[in-house]
C-alpha positions as CSV (number, residue, x, y, z in Angstrom):
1,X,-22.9,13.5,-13.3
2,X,-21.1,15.5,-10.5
3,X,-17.9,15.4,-9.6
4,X,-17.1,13.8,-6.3
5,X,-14.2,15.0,-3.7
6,X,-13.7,11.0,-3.3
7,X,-11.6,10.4,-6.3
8,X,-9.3,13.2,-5.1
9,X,-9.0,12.3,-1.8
10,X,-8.6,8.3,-2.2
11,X,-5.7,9.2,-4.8
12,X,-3.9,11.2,-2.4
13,X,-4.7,8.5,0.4
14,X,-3.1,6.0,-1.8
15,X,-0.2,8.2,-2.4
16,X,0.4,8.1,1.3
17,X,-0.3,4.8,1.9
18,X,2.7,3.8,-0.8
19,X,4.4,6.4,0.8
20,X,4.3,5.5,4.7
21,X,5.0,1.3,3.7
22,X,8.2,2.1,1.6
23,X,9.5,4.2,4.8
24,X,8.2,1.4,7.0
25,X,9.7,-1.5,5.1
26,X,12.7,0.4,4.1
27,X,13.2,0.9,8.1
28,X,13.8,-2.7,8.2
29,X,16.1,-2.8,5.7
30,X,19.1,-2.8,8.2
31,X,17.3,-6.2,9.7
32,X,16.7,-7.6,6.5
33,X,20.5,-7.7,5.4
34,X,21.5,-9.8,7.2
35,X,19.2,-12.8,6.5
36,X,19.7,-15.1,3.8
37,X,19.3,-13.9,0.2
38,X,16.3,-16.8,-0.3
39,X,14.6,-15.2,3.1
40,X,15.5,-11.4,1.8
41,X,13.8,-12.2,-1.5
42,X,10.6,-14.1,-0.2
43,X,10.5,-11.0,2.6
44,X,10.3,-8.0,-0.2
45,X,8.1,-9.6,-2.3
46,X,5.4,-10.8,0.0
47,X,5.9,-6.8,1.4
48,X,5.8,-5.7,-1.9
49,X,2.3,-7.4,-2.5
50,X,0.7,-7.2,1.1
51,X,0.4,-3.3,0.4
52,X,-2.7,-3.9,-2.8
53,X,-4.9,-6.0,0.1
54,X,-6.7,-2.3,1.4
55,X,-6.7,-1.1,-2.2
56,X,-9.8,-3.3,-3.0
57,X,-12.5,-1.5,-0.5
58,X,-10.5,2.1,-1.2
59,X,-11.1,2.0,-4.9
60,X,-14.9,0.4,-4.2
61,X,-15.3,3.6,-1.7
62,X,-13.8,6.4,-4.1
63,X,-16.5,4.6,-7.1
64,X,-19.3,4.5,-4.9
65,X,-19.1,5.9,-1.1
66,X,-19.7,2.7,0.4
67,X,-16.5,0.5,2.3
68,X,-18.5,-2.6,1.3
């Protein structure tokens, strides 16, 4: 079994993609102050969760080289 550059490469993809949503939703953060503390709440954690939807076919691609 050979090595592939596709583990690599999806890891540091994921790093980035962590990476670029924190900045992104921390951006907002200013916005997101001033709503209520029920609407803050429901805000970060559906944020917090949308961010795992493209980890399914990245992790499928970096096992087997195929998006589907």
């Amino acid at each position: 079994m050979t090595p592939t550059w596709r583990k690599p490469a999806g890891t540091l993809l994921i790093v980035l993609m962590i990476t670029v949503w924190a900045v992104l939703i921390a951006t907002l953060a200013d916005t997101v102050i001033g709503w209520p503390i029920a609407l803050q709440s429901l805000f970060y954690l559906a944020t917090g969760l949308v961010w795992i939807a493209p980890l399914g076919p990245l992790l499928k691609w970096m096992e087997t080289g195929r998006w589907r």
